[in-house]
N, C-alpha and C positions, 0 to 999 in steps of 0.2 A: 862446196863440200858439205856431207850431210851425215846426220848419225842415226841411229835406232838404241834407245835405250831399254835395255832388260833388267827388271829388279825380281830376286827369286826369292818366294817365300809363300808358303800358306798362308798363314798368320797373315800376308799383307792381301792376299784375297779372301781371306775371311773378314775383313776389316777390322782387327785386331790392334793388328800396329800403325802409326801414321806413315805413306811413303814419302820420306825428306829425301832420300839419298837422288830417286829421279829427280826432283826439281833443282839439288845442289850443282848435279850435274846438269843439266840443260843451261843455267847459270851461264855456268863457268864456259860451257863449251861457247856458247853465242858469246861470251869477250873476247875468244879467238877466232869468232867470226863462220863457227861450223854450228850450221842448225838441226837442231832434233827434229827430223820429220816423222818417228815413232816411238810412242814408248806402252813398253810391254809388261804388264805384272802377271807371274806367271805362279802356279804352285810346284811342290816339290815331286813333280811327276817327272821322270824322265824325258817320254816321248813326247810331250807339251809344252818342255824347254828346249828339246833339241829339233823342234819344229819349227819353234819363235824364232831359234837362231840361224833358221834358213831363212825365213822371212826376213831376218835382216839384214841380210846378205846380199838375199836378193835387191833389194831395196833401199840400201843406205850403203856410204862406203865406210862408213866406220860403228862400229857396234860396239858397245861397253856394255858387261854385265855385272852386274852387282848382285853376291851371296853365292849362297852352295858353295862355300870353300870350305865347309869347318870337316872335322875329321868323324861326324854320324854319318847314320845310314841315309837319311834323306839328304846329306852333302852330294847333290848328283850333279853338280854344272861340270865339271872337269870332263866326267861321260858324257855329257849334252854336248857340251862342245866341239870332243872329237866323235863323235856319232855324226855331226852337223857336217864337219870337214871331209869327214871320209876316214881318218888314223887313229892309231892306240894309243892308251893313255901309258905310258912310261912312271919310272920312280929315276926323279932327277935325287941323287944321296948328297949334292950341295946341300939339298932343302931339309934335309933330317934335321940338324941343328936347331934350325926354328920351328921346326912341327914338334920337335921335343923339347921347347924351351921350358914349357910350363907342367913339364911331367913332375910328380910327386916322387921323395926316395922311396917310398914303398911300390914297385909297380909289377904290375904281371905282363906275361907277354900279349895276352889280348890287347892291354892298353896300350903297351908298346906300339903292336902291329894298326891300332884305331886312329893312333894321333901321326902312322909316318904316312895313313891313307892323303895325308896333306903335301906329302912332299911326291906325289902323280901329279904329272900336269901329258896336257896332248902332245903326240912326240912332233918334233920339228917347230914348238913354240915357245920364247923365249919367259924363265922364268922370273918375276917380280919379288923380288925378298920385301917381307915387311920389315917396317919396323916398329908396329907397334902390332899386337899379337903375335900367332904361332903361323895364321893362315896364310901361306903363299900363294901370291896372283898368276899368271901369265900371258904373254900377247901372243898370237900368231896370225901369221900374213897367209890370208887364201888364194889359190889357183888366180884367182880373179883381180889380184893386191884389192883385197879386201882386210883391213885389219879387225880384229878380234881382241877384247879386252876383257878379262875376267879378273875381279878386284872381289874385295870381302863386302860382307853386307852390314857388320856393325859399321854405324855413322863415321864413327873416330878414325876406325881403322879403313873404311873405304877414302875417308877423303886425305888423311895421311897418305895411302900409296895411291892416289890419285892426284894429287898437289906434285908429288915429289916423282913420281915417272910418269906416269900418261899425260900430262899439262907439257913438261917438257919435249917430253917422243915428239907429242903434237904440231908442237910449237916450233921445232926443227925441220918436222917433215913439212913443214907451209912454209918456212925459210927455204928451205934446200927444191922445193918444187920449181921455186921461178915463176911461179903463178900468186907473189903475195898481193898482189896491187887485184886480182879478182877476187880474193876472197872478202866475201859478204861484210861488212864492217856493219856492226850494230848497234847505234843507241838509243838509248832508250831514257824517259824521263817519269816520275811518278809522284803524280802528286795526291793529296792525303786531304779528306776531307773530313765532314762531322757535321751531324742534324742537319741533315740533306738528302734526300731520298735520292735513290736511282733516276729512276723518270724522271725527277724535277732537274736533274745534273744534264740526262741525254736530253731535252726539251733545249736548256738552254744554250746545249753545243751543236745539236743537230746540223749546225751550220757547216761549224767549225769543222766536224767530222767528215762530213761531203768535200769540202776544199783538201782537208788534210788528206784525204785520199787519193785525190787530182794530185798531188804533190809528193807523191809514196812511201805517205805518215800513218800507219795505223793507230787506233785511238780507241781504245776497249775500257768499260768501266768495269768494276770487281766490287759486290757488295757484301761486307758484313757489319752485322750489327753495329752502328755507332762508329764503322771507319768505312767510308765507300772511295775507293784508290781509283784516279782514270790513269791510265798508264798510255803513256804516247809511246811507240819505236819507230824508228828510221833505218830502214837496212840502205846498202850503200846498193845493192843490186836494185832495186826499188827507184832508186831518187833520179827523179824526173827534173830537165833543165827549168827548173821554176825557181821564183824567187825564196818565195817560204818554205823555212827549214820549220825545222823541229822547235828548235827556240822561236822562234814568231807563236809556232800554236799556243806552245806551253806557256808565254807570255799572257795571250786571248785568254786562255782556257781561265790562269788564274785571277785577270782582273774579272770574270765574268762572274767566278765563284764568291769573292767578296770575302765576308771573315767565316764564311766555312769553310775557306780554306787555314789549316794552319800548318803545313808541313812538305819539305817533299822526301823523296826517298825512301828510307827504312826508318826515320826516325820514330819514335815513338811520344803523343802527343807532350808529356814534361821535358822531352828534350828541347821542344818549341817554346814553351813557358821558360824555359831557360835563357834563351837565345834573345826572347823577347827584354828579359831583367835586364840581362846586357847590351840590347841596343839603348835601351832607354839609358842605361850609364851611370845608375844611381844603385846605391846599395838597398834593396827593398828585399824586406821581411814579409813569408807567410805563414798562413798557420791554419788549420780545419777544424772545424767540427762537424761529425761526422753519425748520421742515424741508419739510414738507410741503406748507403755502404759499406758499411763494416769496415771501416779502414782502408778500403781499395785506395780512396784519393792518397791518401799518405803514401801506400805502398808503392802504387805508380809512380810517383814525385822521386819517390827515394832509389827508383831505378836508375834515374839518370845520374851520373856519376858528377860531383859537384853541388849537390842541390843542398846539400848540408849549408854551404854560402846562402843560404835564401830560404830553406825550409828551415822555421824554428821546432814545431812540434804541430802534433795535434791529438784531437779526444776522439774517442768512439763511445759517444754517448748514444747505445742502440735500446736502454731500456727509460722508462721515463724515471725511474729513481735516480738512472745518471744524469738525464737532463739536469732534474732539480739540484742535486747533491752537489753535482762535480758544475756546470756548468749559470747554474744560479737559476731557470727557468721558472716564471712563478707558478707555484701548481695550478693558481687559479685561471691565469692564463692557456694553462693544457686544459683544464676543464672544460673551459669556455669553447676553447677556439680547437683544441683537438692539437695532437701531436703532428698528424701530416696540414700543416696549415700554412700561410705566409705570415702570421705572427710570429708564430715558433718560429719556423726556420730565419724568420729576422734576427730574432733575440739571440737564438743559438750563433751564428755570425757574430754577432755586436758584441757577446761573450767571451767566444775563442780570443777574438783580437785583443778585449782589454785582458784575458786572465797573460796571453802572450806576449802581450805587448808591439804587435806586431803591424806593418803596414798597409798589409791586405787580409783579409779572411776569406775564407768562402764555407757556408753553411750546407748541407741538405739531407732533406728528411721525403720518405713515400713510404708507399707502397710497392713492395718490389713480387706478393703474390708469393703462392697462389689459391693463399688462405683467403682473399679478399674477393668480395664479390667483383662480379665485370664493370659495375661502375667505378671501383676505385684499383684498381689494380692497374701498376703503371702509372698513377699518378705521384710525382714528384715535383716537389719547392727547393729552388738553389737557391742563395742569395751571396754575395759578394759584397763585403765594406772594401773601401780604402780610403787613402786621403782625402783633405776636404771635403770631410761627411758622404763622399762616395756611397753610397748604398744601391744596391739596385736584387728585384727577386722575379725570380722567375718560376712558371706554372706551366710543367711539362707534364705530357701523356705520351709515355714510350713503352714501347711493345716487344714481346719476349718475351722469353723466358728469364728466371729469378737472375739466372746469372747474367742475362741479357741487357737487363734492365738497368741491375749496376755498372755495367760498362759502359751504355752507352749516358748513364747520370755522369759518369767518370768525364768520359771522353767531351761531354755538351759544358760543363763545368769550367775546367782547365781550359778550354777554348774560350771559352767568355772572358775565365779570370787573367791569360792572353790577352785579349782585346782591350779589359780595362788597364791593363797597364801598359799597354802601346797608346791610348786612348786619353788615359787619365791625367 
């Protein structure tokens, strides 16, 4: 079973807005084992949506679209739809209630007649109440049992009435087919790396990737800045009577990567700093001082829910008056050796920890650009204390842009200070 997904919006071919709702849904659909073999971003033209939605008709047996429900004049999916099918659009007066939930006591009848434009859906298609806005959804079944889904385009409210009827509908009609033992089963694994380029990832899997393929494991890298993800999937239509599964690759893949790997899944790199405090099994305190990123590292740390157990504080000493003031730097030492240097970022380190009192620190200071000439731009000093006179500094040249730079000082950072406490 396969879908074609439609998301309707100008704004999202203008590239305006980001489009989350396709990718939530593709998700969601492949855990019920139906794959998106299209997906469609269309603007608020009538005849360009009711085109797509033959295209996907023709070509998928299940079509979900998202947007065009609100009660303006470019709300055109309800006519796209039944334009596509062949039938007229109807006023279902169930749906009045919620198309006028959010009407004003002052109202005129223009507005009246603009917001019941919400409760037309195409005649002979079942209508969706929501329940979080005015917009009402609906399904219809084609000539062809082709099913048809038209849900809302704000995020909240498409995956509200998509959690809570389309996930179900689905989920029954693949129980009740008698066909569940065929449908597609998908998993998929994803691991999370750092300070590792693309190439140097596929060079040293190239292997891995050719076998996992004999095996019906696909294996794709995705690179951005400072997090390059290899994502392994296994469909069950795919899997070849061989030995190695999925788990054997993902096993390879991660002793190959070493400690640039530190994550799998959705995590986010402090939730593994996390993970780490706790295998280790000791109550260990950190703490930052911080130049070049502006407080990012703290802020990231503070995302993970629990980090207050192990994050004490930190400083964003980003001018050199703070260095000296707040963090003790000698100025003669900035004179000397300069503010982006491994002195400083030593000192700044060995500071945070004594003014904290803390078990680890981690320092860093650069040039994050794009005021700096090409020779220093990108250049960054981390350094990490911990127990037992632990010290250690590091001398990166990372590339990007300003905000590029810091995340990926962030993400190389928190990986290290990771490894020294799995390590130390």
């Amino acid at each position: 079973m396969n879908c074609s997904i439609i998301s309707i919006g100008t704004e999202l071919n203008l590239g305006l807005i980001t489009n989350t709702n396709s990718k939530y849904i593709a998700e969601r659909l492949s855990e019920l084992g139906i794959e998106c073999n299209y997906m469609f971003t269309v603007p608020d033209r009538l005849k360009d949506i009711s085109n797509v939605i033959k295209l996907g008709i023709r070509f998928s047996d299940i079509i979900i679209i998202s947007g065009g429900l609100g009660p303006t004049d470019d709300d055109l999916t309800r006519e796209a739809v039944a334009a596509a099918v062949g039938v007229k659009i109807v006023r279902d007066k169930k749906l009045d209630p919620s198309s006028l939930k959010f009407i004003r006591k002052r109202r005129t009848r223009e507005i009246n007649d603009r917001l019941l434009r919400q409760s037309y859906i195409p005649e002979g298609s079942v209508p969706i109440l929501p329940l979080i806005g005015s917009a009402s959804g609906f399904r219809i079944n084609t000539a062809g049992e082709k099913y048809v889904f038209s849900i809302p385009g704000v995020p909240k409210e498409m995956k509200s009435m998509f959690e809570n009827d389309i996930i179900p509908f689905l989920s029954d009609m693949i129980e009740k087919s008698g066909n569940k033992s065929e449908v597609m089963k998908l998993k998929k694994a994803t691991l999370l790396t750092t300070d590792i380029s693309e190439t140097e990832i596929e060079e040293k899997i190239k292997d891995l990737v050719r076998d996992a393929k004999d095996s019906g494991i696909e294996i794709g890298i995705t690179a951005t800045p400072g997090l390059i993800k290899i994502i392994l999937i296994e469909k069950s239509g795919n899997r070849k009577k061989v030995k190695k599964d999925l788990k054997h690759f993902e096993s390879e893949i991660s002793g190959r990567m070493g400690n640039h790997l530190y994550g799998k899944g959705d995590n986010i790199i402090s939730d593994n700093l996390k993970t780490a405090i706790e295998k280790v099994g000791k109550n260990i305190t950190i703490s930052t001082a911080e130049s070049i990123t502006g407080g990012l590292i703290s802020s990231i740390i503070t995302d993970t829910p629990g980090s207050s157990i192990f994050f004490i504080g930190g400083i964003v000493a980003y001018s050199n008056f703070s260095k000296k003031e707040i963090l003790n730097i000698d100025e003669q030492l900035i004179d000397q050796k300069g503010v982006v240097s491994v002195e400083v970022c030593r000192e700044m380190a060995l500071s945070a920890r004594s003014i904290f009192n803390s078990d680890y620190s981690v320092a860093v200071t650069g040039f994050a650009g794009p005021e700096h000439d090409k020779g220093e731009l990108g250049l960054v000093y981390c350094c990490i204390t911990g127990p037992q006179d632990y010290i250690k500094v590091f001398e990166k040249r990372f590339l990007g842009t300003r905000a590029e730079i810091k995340f990926r000082t962030v993400q190389f950072v928190l990986n290290e200070l990771r490894n020294a406490i799995l390590q130390n």
